[in-house]
Backbone bond lengths (Angstrom), bond angles and torsions (degrees), N, CA, C in turn:
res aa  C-N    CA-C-N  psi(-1)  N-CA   C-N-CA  omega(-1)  CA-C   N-CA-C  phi
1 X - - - 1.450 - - 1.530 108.64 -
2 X 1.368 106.76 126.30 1.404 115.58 160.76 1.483 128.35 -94.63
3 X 1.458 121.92 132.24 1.518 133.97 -162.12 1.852 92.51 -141.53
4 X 1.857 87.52 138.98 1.715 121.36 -157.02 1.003 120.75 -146.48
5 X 2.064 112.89 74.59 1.174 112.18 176.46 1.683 123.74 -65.64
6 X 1.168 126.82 129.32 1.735 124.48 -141.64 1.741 98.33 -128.30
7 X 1.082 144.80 149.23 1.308 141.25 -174.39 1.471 91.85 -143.50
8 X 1.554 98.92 116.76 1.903 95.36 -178.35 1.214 95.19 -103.05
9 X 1.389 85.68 162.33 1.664 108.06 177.84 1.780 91.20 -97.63
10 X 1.923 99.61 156.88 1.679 121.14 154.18 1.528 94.81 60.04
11 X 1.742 153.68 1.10 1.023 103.94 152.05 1.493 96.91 -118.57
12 X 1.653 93.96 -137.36 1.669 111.53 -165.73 1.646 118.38 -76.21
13 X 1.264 114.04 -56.15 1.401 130.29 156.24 1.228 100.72 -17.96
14 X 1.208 119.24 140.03 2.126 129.40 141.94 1.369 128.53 -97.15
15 X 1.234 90.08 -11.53 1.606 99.62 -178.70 1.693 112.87 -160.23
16 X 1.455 113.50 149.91 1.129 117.88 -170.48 1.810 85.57 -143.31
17 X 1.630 97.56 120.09 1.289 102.56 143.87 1.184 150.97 -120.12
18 X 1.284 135.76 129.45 1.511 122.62 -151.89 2.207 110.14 -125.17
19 X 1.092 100.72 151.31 1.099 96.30 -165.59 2.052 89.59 -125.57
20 X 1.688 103.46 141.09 1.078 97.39 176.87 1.290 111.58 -133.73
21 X 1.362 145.00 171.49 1.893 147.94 179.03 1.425 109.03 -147.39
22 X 1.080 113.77 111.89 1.624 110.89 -177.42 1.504 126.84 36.34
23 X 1.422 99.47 46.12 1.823 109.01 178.09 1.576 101.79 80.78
24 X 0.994 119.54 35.73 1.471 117.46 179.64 1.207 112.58 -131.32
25 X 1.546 133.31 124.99 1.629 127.41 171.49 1.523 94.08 -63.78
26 X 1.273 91.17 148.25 1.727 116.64 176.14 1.254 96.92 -120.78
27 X 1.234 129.72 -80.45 1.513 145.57 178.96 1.206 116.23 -97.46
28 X 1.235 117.64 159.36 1.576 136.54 137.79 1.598 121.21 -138.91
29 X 1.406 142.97 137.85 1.116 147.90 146.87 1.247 112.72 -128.33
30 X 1.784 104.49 124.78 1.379 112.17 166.44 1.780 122.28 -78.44
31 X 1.446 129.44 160.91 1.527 89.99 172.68 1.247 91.89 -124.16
32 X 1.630 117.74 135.91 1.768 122.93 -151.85 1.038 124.70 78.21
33 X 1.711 94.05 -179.37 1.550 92.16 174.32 1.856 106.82 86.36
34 X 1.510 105.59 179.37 1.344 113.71 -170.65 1.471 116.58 -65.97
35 X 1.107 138.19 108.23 1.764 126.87 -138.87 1.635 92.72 -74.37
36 X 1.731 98.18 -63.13 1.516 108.57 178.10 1.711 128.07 -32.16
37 X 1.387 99.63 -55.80 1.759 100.19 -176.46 1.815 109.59 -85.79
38 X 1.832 120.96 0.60 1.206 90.65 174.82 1.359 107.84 -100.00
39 X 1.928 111.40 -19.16 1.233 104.92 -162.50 1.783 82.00 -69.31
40 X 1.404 159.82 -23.48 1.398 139.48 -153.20 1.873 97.97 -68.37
41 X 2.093 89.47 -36.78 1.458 85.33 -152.68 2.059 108.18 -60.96
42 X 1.404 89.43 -30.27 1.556 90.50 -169.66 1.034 111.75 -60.06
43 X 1.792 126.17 -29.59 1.396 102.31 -155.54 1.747 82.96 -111.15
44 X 1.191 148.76 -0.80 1.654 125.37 132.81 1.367 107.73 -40.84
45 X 1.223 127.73 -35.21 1.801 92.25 -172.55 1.369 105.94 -100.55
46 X 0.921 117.46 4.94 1.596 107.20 -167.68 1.766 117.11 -85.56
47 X 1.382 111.32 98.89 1.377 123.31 -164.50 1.345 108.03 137.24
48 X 1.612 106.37 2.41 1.494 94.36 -167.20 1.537 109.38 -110.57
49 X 1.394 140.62 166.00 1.040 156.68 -163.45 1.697 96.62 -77.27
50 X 1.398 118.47 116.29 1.352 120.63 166.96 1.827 117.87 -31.54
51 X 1.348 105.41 -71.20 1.592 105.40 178.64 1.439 122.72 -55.53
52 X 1.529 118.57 -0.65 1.371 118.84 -167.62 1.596 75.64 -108.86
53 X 1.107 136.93 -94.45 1.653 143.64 -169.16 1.324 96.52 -11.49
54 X 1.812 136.71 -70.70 1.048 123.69 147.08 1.336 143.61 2.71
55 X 1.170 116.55 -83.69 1.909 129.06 164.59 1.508 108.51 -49.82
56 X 1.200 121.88 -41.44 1.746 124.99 173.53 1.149 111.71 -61.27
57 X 1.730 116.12 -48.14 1.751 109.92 -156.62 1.630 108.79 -97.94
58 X 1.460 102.56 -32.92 1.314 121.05 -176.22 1.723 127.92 -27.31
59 X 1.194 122.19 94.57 1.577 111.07 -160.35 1.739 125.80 99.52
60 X 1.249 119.47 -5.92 1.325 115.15 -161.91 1.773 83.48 -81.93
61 X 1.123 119.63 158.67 1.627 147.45 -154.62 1.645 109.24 -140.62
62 X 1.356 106.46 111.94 1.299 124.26 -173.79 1.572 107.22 -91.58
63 X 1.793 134.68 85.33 1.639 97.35 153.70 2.189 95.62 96.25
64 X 1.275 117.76 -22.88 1.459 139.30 170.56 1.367 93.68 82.07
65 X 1.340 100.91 56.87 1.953 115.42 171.48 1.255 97.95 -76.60
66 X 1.233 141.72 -63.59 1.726 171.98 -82.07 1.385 119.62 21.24
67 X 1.209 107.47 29.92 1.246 127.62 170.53 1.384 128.15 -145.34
68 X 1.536 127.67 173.26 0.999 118.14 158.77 1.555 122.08 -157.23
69 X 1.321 158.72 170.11 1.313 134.97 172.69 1.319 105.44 -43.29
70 X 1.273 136.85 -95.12 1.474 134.41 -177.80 1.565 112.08 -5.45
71 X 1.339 110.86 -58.73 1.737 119.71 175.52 1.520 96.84 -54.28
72 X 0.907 108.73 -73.00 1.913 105.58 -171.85 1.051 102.72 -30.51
73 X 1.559 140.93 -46.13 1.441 132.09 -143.65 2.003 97.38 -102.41
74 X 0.944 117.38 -18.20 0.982 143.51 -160.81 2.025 81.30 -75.41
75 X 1.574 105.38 -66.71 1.560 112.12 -142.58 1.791 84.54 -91.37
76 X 1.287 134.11 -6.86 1.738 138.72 170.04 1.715 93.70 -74.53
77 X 1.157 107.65 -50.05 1.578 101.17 -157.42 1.861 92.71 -84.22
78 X 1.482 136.07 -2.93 0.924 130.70 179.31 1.790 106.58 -97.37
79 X 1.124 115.12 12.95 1.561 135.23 -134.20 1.683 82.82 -142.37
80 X 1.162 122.95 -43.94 1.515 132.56 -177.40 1.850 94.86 -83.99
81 X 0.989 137.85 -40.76 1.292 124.43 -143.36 1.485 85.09 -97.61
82 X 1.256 123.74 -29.16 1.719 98.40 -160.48 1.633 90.95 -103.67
83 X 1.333 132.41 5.59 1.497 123.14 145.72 1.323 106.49 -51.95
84 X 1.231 119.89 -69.88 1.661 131.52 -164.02 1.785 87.62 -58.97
85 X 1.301 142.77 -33.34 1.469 133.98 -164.38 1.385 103.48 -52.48
């Protein structure tokens, strides 16, 4: 198992941690932030294929931040894959 303490930039969250198993989300916890919409977001991805969570979250725009939590987790777990590259 791979574990990814993550420090986003531009939103609410300070930290995102993500847990991964053979290219697979296991976990996510954000810490902060909107409790309701991140705990939904984590546990939609959790089971899902890193490069797909990616292609889904990648770019979504919070508020015309150029970002957004989803994006953060998106560019951590893209941040995870090319370690493992």
């Amino acid at each position: 198992m791979q574990t990814l303490k993550y420090t986003p930039e531009g939103i609410c969250p300070n930290q995102i941690v993500i847990s991964l198993e053979d290219g697979i989300v296991t976990a996510v916890q954000f810490s902060k932030g909107c409790e309701g919409n991140l705990q939904a977001v984590s546990r939609l991805v959790e089971g899902m294929p890193v490069q797909r969570v990616i292609e889904l979250l990648k770019g979504i725009d919070c508020r015309a931040k150029g970002t957004s939590c989803p994006d953060q987790l998106a560019r951590a777990l893209e941040q995870m894959a090319e370690t493992n590259a």
